[in-house]
C-alpha positions as MATLAB code, in Angstrom:
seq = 'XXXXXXXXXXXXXXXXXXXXXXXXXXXXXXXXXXXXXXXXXXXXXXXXXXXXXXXXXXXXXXXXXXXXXXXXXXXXXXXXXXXXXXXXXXXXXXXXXXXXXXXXXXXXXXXXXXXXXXXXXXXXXXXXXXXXXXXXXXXXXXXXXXXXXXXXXXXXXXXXXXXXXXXXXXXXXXXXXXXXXXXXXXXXXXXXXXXXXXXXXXXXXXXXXXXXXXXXXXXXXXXXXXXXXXXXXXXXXXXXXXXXXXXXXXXXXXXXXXXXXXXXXXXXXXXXXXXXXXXXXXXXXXXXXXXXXXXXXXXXXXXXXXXXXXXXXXXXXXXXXXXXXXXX';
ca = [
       0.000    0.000    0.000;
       1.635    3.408   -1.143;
       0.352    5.351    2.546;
      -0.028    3.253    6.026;
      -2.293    6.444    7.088;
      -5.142    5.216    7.961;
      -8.981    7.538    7.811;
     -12.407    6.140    8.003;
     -14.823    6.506    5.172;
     -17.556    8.019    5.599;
     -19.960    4.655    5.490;
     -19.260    1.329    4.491;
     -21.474   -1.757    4.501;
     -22.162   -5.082    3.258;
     -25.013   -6.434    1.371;
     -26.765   -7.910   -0.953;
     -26.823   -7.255   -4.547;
     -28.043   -9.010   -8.223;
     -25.619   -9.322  -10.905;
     -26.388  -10.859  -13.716;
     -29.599  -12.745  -12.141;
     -27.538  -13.965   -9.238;
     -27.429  -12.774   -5.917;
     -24.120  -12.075   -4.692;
     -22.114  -10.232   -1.299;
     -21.461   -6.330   -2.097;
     -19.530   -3.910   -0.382;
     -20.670   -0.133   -0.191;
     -18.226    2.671   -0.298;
     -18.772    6.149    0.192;
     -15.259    7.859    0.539;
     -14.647   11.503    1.716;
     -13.112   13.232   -1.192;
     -12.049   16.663   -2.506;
     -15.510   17.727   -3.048;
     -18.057   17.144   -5.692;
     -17.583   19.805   -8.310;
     -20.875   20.607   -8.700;
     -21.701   21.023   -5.374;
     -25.420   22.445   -5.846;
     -27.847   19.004   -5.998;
     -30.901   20.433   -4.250;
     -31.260   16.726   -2.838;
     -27.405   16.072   -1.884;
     -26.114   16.245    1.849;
     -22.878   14.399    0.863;
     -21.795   17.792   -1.118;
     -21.040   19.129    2.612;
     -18.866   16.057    3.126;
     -15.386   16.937    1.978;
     -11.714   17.439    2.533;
     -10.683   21.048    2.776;
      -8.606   21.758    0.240;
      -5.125   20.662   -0.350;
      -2.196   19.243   -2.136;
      -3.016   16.642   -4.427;
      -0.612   13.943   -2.817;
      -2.403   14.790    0.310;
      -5.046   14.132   -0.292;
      -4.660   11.104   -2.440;
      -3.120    9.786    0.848;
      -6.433   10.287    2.925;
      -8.168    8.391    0.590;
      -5.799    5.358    0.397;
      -5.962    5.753    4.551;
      -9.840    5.027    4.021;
      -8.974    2.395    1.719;
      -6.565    0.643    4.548;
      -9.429    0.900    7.142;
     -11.241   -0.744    4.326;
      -9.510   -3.403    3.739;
      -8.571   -4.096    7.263;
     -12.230   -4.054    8.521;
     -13.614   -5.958    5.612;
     -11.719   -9.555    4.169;
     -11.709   -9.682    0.559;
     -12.609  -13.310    0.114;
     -15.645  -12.193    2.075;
     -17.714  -10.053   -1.258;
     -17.660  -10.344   -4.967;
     -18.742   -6.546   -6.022;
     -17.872   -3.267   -5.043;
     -20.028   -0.175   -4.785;
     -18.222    2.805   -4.899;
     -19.132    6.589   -3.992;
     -18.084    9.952   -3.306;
     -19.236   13.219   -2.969;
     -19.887   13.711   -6.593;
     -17.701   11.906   -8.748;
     -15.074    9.054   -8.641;
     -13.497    9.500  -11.982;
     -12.954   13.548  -11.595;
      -9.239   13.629  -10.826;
      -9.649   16.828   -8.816;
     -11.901   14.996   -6.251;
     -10.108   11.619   -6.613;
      -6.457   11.985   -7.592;
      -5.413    9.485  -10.146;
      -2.740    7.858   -7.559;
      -5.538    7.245   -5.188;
      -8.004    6.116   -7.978;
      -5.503    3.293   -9.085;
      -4.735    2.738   -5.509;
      -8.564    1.265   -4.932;
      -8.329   -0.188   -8.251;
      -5.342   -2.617   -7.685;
      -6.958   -3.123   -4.022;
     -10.374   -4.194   -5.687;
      -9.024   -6.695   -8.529;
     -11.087   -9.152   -9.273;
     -14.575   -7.643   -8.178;
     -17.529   -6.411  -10.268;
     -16.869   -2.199   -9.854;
     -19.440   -0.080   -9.844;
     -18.688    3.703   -9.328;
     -20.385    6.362   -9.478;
     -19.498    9.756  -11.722;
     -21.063   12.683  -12.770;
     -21.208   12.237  -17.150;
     -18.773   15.400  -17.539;
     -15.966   12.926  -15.743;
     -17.165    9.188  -18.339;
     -14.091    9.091  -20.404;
     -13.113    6.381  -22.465;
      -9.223    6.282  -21.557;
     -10.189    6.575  -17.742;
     -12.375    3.563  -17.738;
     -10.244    1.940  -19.837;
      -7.353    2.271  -17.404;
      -9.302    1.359  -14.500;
     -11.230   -1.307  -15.803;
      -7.643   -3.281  -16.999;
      -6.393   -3.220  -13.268;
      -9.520   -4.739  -11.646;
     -10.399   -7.449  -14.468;
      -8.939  -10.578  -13.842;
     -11.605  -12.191  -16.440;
     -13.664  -14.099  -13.311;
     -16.470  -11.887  -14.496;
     -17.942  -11.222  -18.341;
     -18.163   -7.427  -17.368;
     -16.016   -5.927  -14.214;
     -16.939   -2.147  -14.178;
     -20.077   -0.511  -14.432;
     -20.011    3.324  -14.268;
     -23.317    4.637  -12.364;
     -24.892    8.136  -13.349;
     -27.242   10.223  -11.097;
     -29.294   10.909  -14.145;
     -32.581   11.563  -12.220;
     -35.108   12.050  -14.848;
     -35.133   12.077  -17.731;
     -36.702   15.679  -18.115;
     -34.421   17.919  -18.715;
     -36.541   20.731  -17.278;
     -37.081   19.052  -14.051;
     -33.505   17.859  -14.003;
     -32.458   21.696  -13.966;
     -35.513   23.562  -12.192;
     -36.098   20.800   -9.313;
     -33.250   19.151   -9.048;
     -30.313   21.498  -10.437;
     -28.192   18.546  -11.595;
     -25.934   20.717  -13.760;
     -26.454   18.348  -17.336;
     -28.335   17.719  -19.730;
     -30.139   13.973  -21.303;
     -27.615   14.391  -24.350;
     -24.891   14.862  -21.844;
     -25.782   11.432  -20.338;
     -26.452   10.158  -23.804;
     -22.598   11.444  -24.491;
     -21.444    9.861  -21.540;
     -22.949    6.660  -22.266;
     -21.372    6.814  -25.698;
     -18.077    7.147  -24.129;
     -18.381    4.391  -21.247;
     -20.009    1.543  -24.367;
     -16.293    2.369  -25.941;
     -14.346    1.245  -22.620;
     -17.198   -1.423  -22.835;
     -17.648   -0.857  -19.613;
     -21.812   -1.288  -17.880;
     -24.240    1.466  -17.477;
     -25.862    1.466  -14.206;
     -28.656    4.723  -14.014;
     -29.634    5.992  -11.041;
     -33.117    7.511  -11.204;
     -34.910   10.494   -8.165;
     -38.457    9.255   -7.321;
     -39.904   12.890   -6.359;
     -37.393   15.921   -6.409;
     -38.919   18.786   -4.933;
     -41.618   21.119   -6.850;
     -43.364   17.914   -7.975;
     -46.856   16.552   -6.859;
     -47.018   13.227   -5.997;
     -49.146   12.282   -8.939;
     -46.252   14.389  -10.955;
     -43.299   12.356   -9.383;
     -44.822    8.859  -10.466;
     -45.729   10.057  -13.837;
     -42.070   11.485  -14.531;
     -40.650    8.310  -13.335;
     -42.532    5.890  -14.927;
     -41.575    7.789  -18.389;
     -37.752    8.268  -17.373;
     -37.431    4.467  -16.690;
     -38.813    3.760  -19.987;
     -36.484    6.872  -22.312;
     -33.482    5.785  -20.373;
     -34.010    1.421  -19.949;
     -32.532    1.892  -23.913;
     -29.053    3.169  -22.690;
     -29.209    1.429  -19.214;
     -27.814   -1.827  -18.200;
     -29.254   -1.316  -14.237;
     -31.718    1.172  -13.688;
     -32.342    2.025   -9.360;
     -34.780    4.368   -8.493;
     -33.405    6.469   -5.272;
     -36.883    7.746   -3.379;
     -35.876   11.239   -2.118;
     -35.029   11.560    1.504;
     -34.041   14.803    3.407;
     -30.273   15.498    3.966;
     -29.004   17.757    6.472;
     -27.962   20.988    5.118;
     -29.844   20.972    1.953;
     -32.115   22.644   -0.187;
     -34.876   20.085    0.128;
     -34.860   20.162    3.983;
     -35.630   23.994    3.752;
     -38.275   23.146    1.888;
     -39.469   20.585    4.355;
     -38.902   22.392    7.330;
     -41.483   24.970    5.892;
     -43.441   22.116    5.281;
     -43.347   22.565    1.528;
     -42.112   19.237    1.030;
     -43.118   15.380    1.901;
     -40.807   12.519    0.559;
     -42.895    9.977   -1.861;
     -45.551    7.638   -0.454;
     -44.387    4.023   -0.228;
     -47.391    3.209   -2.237;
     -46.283    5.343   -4.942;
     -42.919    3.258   -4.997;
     -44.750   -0.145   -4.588;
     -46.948    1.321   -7.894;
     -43.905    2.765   -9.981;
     -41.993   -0.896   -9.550;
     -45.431   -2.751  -10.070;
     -45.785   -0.707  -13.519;
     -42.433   -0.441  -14.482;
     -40.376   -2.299  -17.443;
     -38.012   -3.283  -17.104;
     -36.997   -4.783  -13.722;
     -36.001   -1.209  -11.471;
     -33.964   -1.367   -8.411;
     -35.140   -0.013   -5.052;
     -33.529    0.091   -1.666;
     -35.967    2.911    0.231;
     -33.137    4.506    2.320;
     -35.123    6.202    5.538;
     -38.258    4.199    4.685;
     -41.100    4.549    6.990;
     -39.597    7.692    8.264;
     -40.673   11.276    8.711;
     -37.382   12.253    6.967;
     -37.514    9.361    4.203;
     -40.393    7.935    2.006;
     -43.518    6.876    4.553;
     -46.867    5.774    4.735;
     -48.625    5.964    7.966;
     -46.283    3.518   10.085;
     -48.500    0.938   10.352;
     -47.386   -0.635    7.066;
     -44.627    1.006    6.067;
     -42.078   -1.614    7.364;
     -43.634   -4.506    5.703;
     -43.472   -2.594    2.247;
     -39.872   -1.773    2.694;
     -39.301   -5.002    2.893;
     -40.966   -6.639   -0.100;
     -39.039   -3.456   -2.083;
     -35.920   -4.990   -1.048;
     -36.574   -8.655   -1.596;
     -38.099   -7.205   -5.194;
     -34.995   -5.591   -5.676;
     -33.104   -8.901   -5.661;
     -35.754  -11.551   -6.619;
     -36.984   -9.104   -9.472;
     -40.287  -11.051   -8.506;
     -43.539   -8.513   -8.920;
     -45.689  -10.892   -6.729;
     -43.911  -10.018   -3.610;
     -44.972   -6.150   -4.381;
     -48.115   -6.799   -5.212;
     -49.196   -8.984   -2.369;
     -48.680   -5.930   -0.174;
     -50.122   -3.253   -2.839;
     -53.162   -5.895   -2.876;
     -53.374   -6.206    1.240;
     -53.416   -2.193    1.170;
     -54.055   -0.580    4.300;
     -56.532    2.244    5.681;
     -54.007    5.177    4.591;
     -54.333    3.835    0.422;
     -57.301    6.356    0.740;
     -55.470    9.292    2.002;
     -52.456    8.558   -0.768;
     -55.618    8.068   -3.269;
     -56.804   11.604   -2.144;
     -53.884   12.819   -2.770;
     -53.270   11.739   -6.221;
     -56.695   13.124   -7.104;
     -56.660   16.585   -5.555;
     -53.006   17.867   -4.813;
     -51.825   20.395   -7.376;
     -48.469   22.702   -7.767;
     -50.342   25.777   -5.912;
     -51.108   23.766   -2.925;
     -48.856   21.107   -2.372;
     -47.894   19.169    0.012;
     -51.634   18.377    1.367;
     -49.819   15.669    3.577;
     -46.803   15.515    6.194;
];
């Protein structure tokens, strides 16, 4: 290892993930970087998450020191994929120095990749290099490059969400990974802010089906609220409520082809909710969906229901722009 520092990450945890219809162990990264570039995601608490700034070699070396902790904490032999984050993008050599990059690389060999970028960073010759470090040929496809595309609508991309590109830039970026032949893994917002709930569904359903063309994994994040962000102003004034659960289980019900879910603060006031009486059991069938890609498990629960359908109903009926949220 080039530094014996040693930092924690900011999270890191195992799992469970799908590849190529098989279930297999993942491990979740989210390393503190130099600082997403964009920095203005309306949604995104990890852009106060960052290194101050310094010298490049220094802060290479804090990353590898995460990287030790890593790989001390967590046995190799133990998971077969790697999920890799930062605070806005893994291949921008500003927030991830090149030495630290190859550094996690080398560490990582032989695991399915998947890291996530922002499209500006999705260059052939940096995938390229990456990708020859961590394939060993155990898997058909090692590296899969995940963009925060978020809709599909480039006007609620910009005005909601201020994301910062554009569906062509995606499109472009997409273009670029195909050449490295590296995997395509889209990550899609289920209700940015200034959207009705009958709004949010709509522009998902029609962003899983524009993008599922150019996709190789398609997971739909359901909005949560993040400290220190422009969405938790907006819910603190109680012009905001994360998505219904039911409007999840309904999206994934509808939706070709198989979408991703893990509901991250489910069947809390800060994450997606219901009324907490069955909020817990629909998490759960989201996840199991997730891996089983099995629609029966979701609609067994959308099926059951429960007294608050009506109030969600209600809501998809009568809540428009001007008033919105009619719900906490």
């Amino acid at each position: 290892m080039i530094s014996e520092n040693i930092e924690k990450p900011l999270a890191c945890w195992k799992s469970r993930e799908t590849y190529n219809s098989e279930t297999i162990d993942c491990l979740t990264i989210i390393f503190k970087s130099g600082g997403c570039s964009w920095n203005r995601c309306t949604m995104c608490g990890y852009k106060n998450e960052r290194y101050h700034k310094m010298p490049e070699d220094e802060l290479a070396d804090k990353i590898i020191g995460q990287l030790n902790w890593i790989l001390s904490e967590y046995p190799a032999d133990k998971y077969q994929m790697v999920k890799i984050f930062t605070s806005g993008s893994f291949f921008d050599g500003n927030e991830v120095p090149l030495k630290a990059r190859l550094a996690v690389a080398k560490a990582f060999r032989g695991k399915v990749i998947i890291a996530e970028s922002r499209t500006e960073y999705v260059k052939e010759s940096d995938l390229l290099e990456f990708r020859e470090i961590i394939d060993d040929n155990t898997w058909d496809r090692p590296l899969y490059v995940a963009m925060g595309l978020e809709t599909t609508n480039d006007f609620i991309r910009e005005k909601c969400i201020d994301k910062g590109h554009t569906f062509d830039d995606f499109l472009t970026a997409v273009k670029e990974a195909k050449k490295a032949d590296t995997g395509i893994k889209t990550y899609l917002m289920m209700k940015p802010p200034y959207l009705t709930e009958k709004e949010a569904m709509e522009d998902m359903l029609k962003s899983i089906r524009e993008c599922a063309p150019y996709s190789d994994m398609i997971s739909m994040n359901l909005c949560t609220i993040q400290n220190r962000t422009s969405v938790e102003s907006l819910w603190k004034k109680r012009a905001y409520r994360p998505p219904y659960l039911w409007s999840a289980l309904k999206v994934l019900i509808e939706a070709e082809p198989h979408v991703m879910c893990d509901p991250v603060g489910g069947g809390k006031k800060r994450g997606p909710h219901n009324c907490g009486e069955c909020d817990k059991d629909i998490v759960d069938a989201i996840r199991e969906y997730s891996l089983s890609a099995d629609k029966e498990i979701l609609k067994i629960y959308y099926e059951k229901g429960c007294s608050c359908m009506e109030e969600w109903e209600y809501i998809l009926k009568e809540e428009e722009p001007f008033c919105m949220p009619l719900t906490e």
